[in-house]
BAMI-823121 format. One record per residue: residue number from 0; chain; x, y, z of N, C-alpha, C, O in turn. Coordinates in Angstrom, 3 decimals. Atoms other than C-alpha are relative to their C-alpha. Layout:
BEGIN
- NUM;A;X;Y;Z;X;Y;Z;X;Y;Z;X;Y;Z;
...
//
This chain:
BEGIN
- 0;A;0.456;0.094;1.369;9.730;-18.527;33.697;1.109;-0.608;-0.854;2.290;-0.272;-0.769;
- 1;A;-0.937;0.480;1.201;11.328;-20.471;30.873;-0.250;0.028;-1.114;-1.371;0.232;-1.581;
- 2;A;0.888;-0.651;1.793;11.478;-20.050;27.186;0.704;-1.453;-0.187;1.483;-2.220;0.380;
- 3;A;-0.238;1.878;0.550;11.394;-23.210;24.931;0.209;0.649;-2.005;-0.658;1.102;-2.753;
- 4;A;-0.570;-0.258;1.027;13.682;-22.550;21.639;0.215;-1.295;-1.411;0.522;-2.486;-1.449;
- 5;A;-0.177;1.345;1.493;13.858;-24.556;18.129;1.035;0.777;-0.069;1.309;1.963;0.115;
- 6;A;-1.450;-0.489;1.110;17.166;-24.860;16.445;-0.237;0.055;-1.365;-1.166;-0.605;-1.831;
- 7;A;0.599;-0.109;1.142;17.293;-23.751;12.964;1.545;0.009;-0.660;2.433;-0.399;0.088;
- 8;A;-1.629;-0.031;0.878;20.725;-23.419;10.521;-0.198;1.721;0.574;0.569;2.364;-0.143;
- 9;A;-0.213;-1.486;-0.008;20.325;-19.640;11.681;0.203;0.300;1.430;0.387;1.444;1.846;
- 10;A;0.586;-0.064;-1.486;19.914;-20.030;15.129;-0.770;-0.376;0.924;-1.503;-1.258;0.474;
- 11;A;0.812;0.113;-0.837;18.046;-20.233;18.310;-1.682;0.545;-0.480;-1.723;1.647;-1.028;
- 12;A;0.987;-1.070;-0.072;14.450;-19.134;18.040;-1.078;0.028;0.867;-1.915;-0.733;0.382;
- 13;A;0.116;-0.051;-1.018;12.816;-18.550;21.009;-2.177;0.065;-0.051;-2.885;1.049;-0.265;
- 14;A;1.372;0.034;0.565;8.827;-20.027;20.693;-0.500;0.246;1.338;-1.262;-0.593;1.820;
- 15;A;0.891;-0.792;-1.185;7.750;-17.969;23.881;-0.130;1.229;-0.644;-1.142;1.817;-0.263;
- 16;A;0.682;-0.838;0.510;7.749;-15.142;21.683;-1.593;-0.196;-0.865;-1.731;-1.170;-1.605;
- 17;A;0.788;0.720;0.727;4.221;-15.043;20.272;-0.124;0.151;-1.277;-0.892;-0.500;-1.986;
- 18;A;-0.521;-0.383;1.770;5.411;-13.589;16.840;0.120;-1.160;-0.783;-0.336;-1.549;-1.858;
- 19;A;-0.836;1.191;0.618;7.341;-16.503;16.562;-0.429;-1.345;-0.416;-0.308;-2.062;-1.409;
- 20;A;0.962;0.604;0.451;5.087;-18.534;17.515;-0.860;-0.688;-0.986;-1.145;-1.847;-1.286;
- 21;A;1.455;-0.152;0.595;2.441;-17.716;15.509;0.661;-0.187;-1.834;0.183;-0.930;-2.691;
- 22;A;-0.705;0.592;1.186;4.730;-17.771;12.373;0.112;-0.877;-0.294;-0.134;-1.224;-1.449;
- 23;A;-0.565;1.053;0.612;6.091;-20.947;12.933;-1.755;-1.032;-0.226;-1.932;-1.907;-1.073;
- 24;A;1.564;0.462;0.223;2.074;-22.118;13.179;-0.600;0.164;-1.452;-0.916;-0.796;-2.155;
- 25;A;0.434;-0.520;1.151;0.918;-20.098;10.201;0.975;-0.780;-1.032;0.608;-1.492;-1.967;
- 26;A;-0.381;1.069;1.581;3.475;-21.676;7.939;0.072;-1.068;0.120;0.386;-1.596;-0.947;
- 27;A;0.548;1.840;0.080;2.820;-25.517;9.055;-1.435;0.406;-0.855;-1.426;0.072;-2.040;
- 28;A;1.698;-0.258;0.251;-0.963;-24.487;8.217;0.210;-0.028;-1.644;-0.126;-0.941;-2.398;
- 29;A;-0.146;-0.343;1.505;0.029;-22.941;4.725;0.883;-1.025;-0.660;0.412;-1.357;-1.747;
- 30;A;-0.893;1.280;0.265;2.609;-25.680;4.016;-0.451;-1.253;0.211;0.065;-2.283;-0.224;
- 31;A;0.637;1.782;0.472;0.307;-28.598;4.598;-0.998;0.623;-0.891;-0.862;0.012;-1.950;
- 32;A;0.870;-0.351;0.819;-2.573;-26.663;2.724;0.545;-0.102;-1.562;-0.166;-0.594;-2.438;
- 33;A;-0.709;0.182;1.505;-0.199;-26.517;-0.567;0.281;-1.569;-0.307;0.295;-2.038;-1.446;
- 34;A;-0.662;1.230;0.542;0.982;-30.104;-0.146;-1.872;-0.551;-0.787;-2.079;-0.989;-1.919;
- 35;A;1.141;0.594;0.880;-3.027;-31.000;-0.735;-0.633;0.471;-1.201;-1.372;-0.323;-1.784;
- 36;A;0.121;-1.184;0.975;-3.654;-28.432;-3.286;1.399;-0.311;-1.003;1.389;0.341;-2.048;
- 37;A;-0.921;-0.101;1.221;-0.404;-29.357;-5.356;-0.614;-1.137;-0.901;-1.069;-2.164;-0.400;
- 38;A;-0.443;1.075;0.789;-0.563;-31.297;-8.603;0.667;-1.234;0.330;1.781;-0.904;0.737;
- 39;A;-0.371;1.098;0.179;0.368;-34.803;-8.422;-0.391;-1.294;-1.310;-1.390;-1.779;-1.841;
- 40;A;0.181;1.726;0.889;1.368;-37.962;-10.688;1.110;-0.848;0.570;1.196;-2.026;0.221;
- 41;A;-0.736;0.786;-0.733;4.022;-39.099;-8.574;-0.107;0.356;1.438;-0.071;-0.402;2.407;
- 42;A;0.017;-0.236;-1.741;3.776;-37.376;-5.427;1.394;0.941;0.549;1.499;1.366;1.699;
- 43;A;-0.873;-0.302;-0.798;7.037;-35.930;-5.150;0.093;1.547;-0.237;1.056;2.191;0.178;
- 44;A;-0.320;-1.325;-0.491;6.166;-32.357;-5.739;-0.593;0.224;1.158;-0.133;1.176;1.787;
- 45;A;0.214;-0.149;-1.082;4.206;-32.743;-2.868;0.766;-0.062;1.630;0.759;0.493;2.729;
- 46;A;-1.387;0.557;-1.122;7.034;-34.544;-0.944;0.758;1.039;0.178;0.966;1.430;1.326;
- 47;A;-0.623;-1.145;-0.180;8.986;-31.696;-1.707;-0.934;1.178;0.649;-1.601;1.498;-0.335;
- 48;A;0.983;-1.442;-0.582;6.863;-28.685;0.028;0.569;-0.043;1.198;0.432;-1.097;1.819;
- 49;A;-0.694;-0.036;-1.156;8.880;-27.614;2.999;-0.339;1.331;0.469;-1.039;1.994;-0.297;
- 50;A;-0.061;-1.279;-0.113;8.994;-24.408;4.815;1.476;0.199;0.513;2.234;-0.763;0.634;
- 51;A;-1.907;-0.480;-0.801;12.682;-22.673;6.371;-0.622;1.453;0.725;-1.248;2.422;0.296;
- 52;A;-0.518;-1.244;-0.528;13.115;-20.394;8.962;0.753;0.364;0.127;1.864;-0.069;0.434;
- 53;A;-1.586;-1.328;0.016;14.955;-17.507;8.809;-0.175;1.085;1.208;-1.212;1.376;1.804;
- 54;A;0.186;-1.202;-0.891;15.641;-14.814;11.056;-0.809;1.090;0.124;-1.082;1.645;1.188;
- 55;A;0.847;-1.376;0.314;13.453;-11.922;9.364;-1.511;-0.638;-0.858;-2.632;-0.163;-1.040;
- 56;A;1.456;0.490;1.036;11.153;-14.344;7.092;-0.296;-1.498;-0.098;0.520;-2.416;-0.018;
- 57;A;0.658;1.761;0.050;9.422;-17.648;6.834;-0.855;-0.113;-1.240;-1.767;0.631;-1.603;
- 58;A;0.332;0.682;1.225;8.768;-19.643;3.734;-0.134;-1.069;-0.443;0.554;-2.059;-0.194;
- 59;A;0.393;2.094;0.125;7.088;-22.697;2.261;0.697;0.132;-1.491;0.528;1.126;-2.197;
- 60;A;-0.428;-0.051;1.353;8.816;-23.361;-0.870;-0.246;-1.875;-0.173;-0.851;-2.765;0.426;
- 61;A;-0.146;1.626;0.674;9.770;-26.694;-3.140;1.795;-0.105;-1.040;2.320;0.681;-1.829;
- 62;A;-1.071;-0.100;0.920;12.877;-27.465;-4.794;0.314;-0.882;-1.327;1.351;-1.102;-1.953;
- 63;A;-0.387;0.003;1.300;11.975;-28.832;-7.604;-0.059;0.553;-1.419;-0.994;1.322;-1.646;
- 64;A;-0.048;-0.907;1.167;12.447;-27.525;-10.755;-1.485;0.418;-0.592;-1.695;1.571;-0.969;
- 65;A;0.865;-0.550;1.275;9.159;-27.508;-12.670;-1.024;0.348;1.260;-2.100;0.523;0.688;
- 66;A;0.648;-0.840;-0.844;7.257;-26.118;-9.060;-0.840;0.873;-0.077;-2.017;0.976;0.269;
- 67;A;0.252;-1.347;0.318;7.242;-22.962;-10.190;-1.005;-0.151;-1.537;-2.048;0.482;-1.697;
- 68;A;0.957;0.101;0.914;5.813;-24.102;-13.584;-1.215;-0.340;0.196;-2.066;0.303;-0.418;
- 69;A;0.870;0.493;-0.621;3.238;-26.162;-11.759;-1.144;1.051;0.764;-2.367;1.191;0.734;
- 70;A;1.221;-1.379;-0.102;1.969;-23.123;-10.234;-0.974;0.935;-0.819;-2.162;1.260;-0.783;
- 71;A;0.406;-1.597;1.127;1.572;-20.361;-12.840;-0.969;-0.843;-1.093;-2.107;-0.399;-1.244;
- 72;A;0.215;0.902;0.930;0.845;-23.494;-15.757;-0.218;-1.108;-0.187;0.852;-1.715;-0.203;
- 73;A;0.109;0.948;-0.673;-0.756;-26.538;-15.517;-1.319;-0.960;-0.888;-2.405;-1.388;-0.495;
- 74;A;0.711;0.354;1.389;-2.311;-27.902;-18.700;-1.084;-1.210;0.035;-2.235;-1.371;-0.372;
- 75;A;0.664;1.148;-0.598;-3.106;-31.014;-17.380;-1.053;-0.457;1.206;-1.711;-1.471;1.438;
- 76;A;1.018;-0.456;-1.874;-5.062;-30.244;-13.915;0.034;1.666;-0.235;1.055;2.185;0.216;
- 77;A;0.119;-1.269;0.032;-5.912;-26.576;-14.689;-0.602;0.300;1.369;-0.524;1.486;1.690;
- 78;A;0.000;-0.330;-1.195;-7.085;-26.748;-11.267;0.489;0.084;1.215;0.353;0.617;2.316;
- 79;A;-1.799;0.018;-1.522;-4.131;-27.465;-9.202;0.551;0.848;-0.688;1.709;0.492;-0.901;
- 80;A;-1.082;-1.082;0.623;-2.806;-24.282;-11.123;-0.267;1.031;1.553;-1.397;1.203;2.011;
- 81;A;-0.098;-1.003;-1.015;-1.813;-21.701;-7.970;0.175;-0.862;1.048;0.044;0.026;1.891;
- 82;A;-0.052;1.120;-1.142;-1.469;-24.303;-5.362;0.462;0.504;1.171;-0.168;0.532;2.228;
- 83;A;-0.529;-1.031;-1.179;1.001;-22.232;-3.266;-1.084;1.030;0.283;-1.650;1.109;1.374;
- 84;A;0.903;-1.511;0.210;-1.242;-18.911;-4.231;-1.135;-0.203;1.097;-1.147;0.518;2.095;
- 85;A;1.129;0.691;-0.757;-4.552;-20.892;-2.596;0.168;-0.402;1.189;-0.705;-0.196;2.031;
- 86;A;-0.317;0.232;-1.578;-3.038;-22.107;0.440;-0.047;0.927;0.615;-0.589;0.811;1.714;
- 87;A;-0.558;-0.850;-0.941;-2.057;-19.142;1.644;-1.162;1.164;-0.255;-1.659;2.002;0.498;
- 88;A;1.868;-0.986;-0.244;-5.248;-17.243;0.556;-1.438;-0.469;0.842;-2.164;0.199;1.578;
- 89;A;0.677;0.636;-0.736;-7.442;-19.638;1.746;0.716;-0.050;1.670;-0.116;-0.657;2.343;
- 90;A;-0.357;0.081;-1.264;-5.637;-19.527;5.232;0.345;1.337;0.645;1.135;1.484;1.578;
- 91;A;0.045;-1.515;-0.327;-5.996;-15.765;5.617;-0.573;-0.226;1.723;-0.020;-0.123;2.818;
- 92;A;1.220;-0.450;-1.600;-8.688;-15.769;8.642;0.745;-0.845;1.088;1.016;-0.362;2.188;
- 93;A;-0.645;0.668;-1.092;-6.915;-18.828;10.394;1.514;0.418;-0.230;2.216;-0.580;-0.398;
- 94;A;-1.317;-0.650;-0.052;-3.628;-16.979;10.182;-0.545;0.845;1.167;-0.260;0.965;2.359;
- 95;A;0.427;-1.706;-1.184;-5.234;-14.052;11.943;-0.325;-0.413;1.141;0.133;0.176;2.121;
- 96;A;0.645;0.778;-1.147;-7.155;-16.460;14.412;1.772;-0.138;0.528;2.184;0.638;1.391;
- 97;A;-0.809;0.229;-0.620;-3.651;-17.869;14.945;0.821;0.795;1.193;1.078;0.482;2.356;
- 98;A;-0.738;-1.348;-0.631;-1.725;-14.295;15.788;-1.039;0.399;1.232;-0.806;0.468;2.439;
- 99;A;0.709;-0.182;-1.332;-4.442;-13.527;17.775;-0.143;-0.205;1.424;-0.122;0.507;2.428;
- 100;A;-0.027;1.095;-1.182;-4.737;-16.274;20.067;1.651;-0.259;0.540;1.946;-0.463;1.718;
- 101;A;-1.346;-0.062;-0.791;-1.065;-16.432;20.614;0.757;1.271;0.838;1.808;1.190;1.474;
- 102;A;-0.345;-1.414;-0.029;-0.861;-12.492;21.277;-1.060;-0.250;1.525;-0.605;-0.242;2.669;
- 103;A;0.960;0.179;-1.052;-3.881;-13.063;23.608;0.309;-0.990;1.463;0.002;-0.884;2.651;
- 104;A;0.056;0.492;-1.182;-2.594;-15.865;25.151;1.510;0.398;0.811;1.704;-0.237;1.847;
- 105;A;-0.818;0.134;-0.391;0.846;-14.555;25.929;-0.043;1.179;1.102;1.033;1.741;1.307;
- 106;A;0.357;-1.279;-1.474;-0.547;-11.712;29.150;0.551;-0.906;0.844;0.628;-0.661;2.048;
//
């Protein structure tokens, strides 16, 4: 048996676990779902939408500044308001599908 590991700034992380797996799955999923769901007039808060793994937690973020405004406030597209929020609600069931199937398939 062999395990097949991503490098990360934190470390090894070992994607034969199916935890790990299934994490690093679930936040591609939720992290492209926000990039289509964000506000755009240039494109680059979308450009920005990344996720990072960490040792204990995984996260899609953005680094630019008005992001966070873009979420909560959004005067101009009141419907790209929550963008992060929606991704990751809307990707409830195929989260679960995901864990599942990787839990299932790792007997």
């Amino acid at each position: 048996m062999f395990s097949i590991n991503i490098k990360t700034n934190f470390g090894d992380i070992n994607l034969e676990n199916p935890i790990n797996k299934s994490l690093i799955q679930a936040t591609q999923l939720v992290q492209g779902k926000a990039k289509v769901n964000a506000p755009f007039m240039t494109g680059q808060l979308r450009q920005s939408i990344t996720s990072e793994i960490h040792t204990n937690y995984w996260i899609v973020w953005s680094n630019k500044v008005y992001a966070r405004r873009r979420e909560f406030e959004n005067k101009k597209n009141p419907d790209r308001k929550f963008y992060m929020y929606r991704a990751l609600k809307s990707s409830k069931t195929e989260i679960k599908q995901i864990f599942l199937e990787n839990l299932r398939n790792s007997k």
